[in-house]
N, C-alpha and C positions, 0 to 999 in steps of 0.2 A: 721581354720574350726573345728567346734564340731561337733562330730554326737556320736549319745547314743539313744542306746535302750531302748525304753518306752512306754509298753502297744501296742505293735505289731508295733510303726509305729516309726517313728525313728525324731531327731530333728537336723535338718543343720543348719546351723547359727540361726537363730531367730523363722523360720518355722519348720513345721513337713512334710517332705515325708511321701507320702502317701499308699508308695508301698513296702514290703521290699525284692523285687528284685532290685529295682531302690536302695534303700538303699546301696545294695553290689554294682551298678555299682558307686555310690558316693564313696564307700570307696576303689575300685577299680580305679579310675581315680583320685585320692590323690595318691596311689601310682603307676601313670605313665602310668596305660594300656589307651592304643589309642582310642580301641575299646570302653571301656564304657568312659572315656573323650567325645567321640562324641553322646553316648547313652543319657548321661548326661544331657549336654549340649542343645542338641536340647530337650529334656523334658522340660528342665528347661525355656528353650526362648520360648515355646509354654505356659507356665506356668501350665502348667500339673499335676505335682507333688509336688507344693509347695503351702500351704495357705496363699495368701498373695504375696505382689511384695517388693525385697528388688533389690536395685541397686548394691550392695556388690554381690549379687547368681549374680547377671546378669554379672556382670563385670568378676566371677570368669568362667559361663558360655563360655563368650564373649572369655578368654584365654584358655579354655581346645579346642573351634573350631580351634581356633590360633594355638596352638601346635598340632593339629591333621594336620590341613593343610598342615604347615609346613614339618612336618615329612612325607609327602605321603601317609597316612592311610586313611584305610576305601574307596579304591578306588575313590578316591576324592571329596566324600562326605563330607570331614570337610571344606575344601575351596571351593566347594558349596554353602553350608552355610553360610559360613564363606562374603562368596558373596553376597548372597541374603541380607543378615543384612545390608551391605557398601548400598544396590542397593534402598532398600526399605527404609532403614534409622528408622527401628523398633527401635531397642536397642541402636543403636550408631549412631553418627552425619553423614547420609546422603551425600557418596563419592562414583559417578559413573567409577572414576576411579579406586580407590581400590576395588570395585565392580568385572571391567573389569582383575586389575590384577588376583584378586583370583579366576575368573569364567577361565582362563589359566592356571590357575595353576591347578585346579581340571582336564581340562584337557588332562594336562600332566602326570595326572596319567586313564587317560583313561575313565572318568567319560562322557560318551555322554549326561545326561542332563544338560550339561553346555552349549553346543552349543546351544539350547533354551535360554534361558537366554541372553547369548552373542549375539544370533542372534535380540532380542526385543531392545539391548542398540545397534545398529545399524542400524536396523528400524526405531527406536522415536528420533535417536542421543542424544543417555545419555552418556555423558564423551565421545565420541566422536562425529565426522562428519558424521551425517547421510548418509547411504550409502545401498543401495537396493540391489546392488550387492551381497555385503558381508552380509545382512540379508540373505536373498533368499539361499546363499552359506549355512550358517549356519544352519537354519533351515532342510535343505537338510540333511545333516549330523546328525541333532539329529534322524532324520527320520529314519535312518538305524540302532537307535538303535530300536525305540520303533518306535508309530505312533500318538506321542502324542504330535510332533510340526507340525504335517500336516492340521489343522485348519490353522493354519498362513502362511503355503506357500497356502492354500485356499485363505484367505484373498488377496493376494500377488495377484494371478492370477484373484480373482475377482475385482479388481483394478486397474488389469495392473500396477505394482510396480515393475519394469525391465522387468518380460514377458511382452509376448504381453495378451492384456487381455480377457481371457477364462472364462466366467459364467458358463458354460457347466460342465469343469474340474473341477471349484470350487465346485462346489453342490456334483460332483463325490467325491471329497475327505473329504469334509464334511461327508455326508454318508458312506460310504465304513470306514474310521475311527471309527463311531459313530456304525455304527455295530459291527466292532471287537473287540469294548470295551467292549458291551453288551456278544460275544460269550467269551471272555477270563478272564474277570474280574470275571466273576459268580454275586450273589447277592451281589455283593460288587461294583458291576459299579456305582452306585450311590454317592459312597462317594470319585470319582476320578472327578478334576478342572474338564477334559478336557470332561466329560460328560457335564455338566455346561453350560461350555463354545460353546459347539457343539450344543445343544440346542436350543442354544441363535442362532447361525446362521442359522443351517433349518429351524426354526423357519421362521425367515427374509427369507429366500428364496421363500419358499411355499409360502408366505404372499404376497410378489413383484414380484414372478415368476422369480428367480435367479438363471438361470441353469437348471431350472424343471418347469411344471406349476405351476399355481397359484392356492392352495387347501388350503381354509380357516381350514377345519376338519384340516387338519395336521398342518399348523400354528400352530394352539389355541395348539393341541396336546404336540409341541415341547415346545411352551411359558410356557404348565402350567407346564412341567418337570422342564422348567428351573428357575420357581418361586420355586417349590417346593426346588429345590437341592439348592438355593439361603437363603432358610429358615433354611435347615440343614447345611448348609457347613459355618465353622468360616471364610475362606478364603475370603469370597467374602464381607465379616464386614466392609472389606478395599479396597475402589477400586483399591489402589496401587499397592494391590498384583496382581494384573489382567493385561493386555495388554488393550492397549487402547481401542480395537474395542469391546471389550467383555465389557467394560466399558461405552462405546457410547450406545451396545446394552440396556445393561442392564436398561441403563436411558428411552431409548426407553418404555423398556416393564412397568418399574413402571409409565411412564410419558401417555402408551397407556391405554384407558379405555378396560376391560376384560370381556367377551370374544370380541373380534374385529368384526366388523363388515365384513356380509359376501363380498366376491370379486365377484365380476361378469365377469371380463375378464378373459380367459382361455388361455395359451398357450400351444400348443401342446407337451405334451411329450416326450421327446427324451431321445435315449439310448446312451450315450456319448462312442465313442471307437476312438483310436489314430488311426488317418488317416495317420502316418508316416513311413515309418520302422526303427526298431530299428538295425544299421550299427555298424557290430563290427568290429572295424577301426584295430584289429590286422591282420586282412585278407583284407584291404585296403590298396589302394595305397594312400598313405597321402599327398607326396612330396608337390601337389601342395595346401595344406591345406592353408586358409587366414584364421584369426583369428574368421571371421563372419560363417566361416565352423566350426572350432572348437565351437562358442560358440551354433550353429543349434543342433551341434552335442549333445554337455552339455545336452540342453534343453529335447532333446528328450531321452536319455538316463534317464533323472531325470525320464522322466513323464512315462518312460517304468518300471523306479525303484519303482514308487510308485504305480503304482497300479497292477503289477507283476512281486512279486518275483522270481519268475522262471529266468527271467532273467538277477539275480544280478552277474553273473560272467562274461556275457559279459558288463556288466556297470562297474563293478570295473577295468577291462582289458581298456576302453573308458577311467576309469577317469586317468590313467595314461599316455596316450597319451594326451587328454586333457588341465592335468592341467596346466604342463609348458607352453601352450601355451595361457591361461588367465590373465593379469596382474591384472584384474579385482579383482582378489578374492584375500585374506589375503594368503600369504605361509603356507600352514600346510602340515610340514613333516610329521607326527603323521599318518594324513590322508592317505598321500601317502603310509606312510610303511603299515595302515591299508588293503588298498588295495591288494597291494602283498601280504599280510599274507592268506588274503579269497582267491586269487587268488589260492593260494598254497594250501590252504584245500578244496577248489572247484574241482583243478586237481585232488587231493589226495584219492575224496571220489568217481570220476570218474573211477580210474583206479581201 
C-alpha cells in the first residue's frame, strides 16, 4: 500500500482519499488499530473516499472487516458488516450462510442490530429453512435494542406470520415507531431506511384501511415522503438492500399513478389497546403451565414490551421463565444472561 501526501489529499493505491482524517484512519489500520480498520473499511465499501473503484481497495477493505470481526472490535459492528457484504453479495460472491455465521458472531459481541438481519434470513429463508418463529423471535429482540425492526414484527402481525393476525396492532406499531423516529432523530429522521420504509407502509394502510381508516389525504401524504426519501437515500438504488415487503411496496408506489385516486369507503376509527393483562409469572403459580400457556404468555409479554416500556422488568423476569419452555425459538444464552443483567439493574435502580 502507498499513501503520500499531495496537495492536501493523499494517494492509496492508484486513487486519492479525499479526506485527510480518513487519510490517518488508512494509515492507522496499516498499522493494526481495529477501530479505524473498521472506519476504513466501511468508507471504502460505500465508495466514499476513493475516486474511482479498484478491486485491490476492495479486497483490502473486505480484510480489515475480516480482522475486525474476528478480533471482537467495534462491538460487533465489523462482522455486521462483514455480514451484510456475504448477505447482499455487493463486494464478494453472494453466501447466506457466511452471512448467518458472521451476523452470530457480531452477536456475540453484543451488537443487537444483527438480530434484524438474522431475523429477514429466517423470514425469506436465506441459507436456511424458513422459519416465523425464529424470525418473529429475532426481530423481538433487535426491538429491545432500538425500534427499528418493529415495521417487520408489524408486517408479521399484519399477515398473520405465527401470530395470530392483528391489522389493528400492525398500523399501532407502524405509527408509534414512525413517531419516535421523527421525536429522536431530530432533522436527521430523514436520512434513516426505517423512515422509508414506514412510509411505504402507512402509506398502504390509510390507502386499504389497514388497522386505521381509509384517509386518502394521508395516503398521498406518507407515499410522497416515501418517494422523496427514495430520491435522496443511495440504499434504496438496490432493492436488495431492502426486505421484501418494502420492495413489493415500493413497486406498488412507482407502478401506482400519483396522486391516487380519492377512496370512498371509510372505516371507522379505532384506538387500538391490549385487551389482555400482562401476568408476571414470578408471582404465578406455573406448575401446571402447557407450552400453549407459555407461548400466550410470550406473546402478550412481547406486545406489553412494545408498546410500553414501563413494563420491561416484568417481561424480562416472563422471558426467563418462558424460554426454556419454547423449543420453538433458536437457544440464546446471550439473551438469557441479558435478561438477568436488566433484571439486576431494574432491582438496583428500585431499591
Amino acid at each position: 500500500m502507498k499513501i503520500n501526501m499531495e496537495d492536501s489529499e493523499v494517494e492509496y493505491e492508484e486513487y486519492k482519499i479525499k479526506d485527510s482524517v480518513l487519510y490517518e484512519k488508512a494509515r492507522k489500520a496499516e498499522e493494526g488499530d481495529l477501530q479505524a480498520q473498521y472506519d476504513f473499511a466501511s468508507h471504502v465499501l460505500r465508495n466514499e473516499i476513493i475516486d474511482g473503484y479498484d478491486k485491490g481497495m476492495i479486497e483490502k477493505a473486505i480484510d480489515c472487516l475480516r480482522n475486525v470481526a474476528i478480533n471482537g472490535a467495534c462491538i460487533g459492528l465489523g462482522a455486521l458488516a462483514l455480514g451484510n457484504q456475504y448477505c447482499y453479495g455487493k463486494h464478494v460472491e453472494r453466501d447466506y450462510r457466511q452471512a448467518i455465521t458472521w451476523y452470530r458472531t457480531a452477536l456475540q459481541a453484543n451488537c443487537i442490530p444483527a438480530y434484524y438481519e438474522l431475523g429477514l434470513c429466517f423470514y425469506y429463508g436465506n441459507g436456511v429453512d424458513q422459519d416465523y418463529a425464529k424470525a418473529f423471535d429475532s426481530f423481538m429482540k433487535g426491538s429491545l435494542g432500538a425500534d427499528m425492526n418493529q415495521e417487520l414484527l408489524g408486517d408479521m402481525y399484519k399477515n398473520g406470520d405465527f401470530v395470530d393476525r392483528d391489522e389493528e396492532f400492525a398500523y399501532v406499531l407502524y405509527k408509534t415507531t414512525y413517531d419516535k423516529i421523527l421525536k429522536s432523530a431530530g432533522e436527521y429522521y430523514s436520512y434513516l431506511d426505517s423512515y422509508g420504509r414506514l412510509s411505504l407502509r402507512l402509506g398502504e394502510c390509510y390507502l386499504k384501511g389497514i388497522g386505521t381508516h381509509k384517509n386518502i389525504e394521508e395516503a398521498n401524504k406518507y407515499f410522497e415522503q416515501a418517494k422523496i426519501f427514495k430520491k435522496e437515500s443511495y440504499s434504496w438504488a438496490n432493492p436488495e438492500c431492502n426486505d421484501r415487503e418494502t420492495v413489493r411496496l415500493m413497486e406498488h408506489l412507482n407502478s401506482t399513478p400519483y396522486p391516487i385516486d380519492a377512496v370512498t369507503e371509510i372505516k371507522k376509527e379505532s384506538n387500538y389497546l391490549i385487551d389482555v393483562c400482562l401476568v408476571d409469572l414470578d408471582n404465578e403459580n406455573i406448575v401446571d403451565y402447557s407450552s400453549e400457556d407459555y407461548l400466550r404468555e410470550y406473546f402478550t409479554s412481547v406486545k406489553h414490551m412494545l408498546l410500553n416500556k414501563d413494563s420491561l422488568l416484568i417481561f424480562y423476569k416472563n422471558m426467563l421463565f418462558i424460554y426454556p419452555q419454547l423449543p420453538c425459538f433458536e437457544s440464546d444464552s446471550l439473551f438469557i444472561d441479558r435478561c438477568k443483567k436488566k433484571i439486576k439493574e431494574f432491582q438496583e435502580k428500585e431499591k
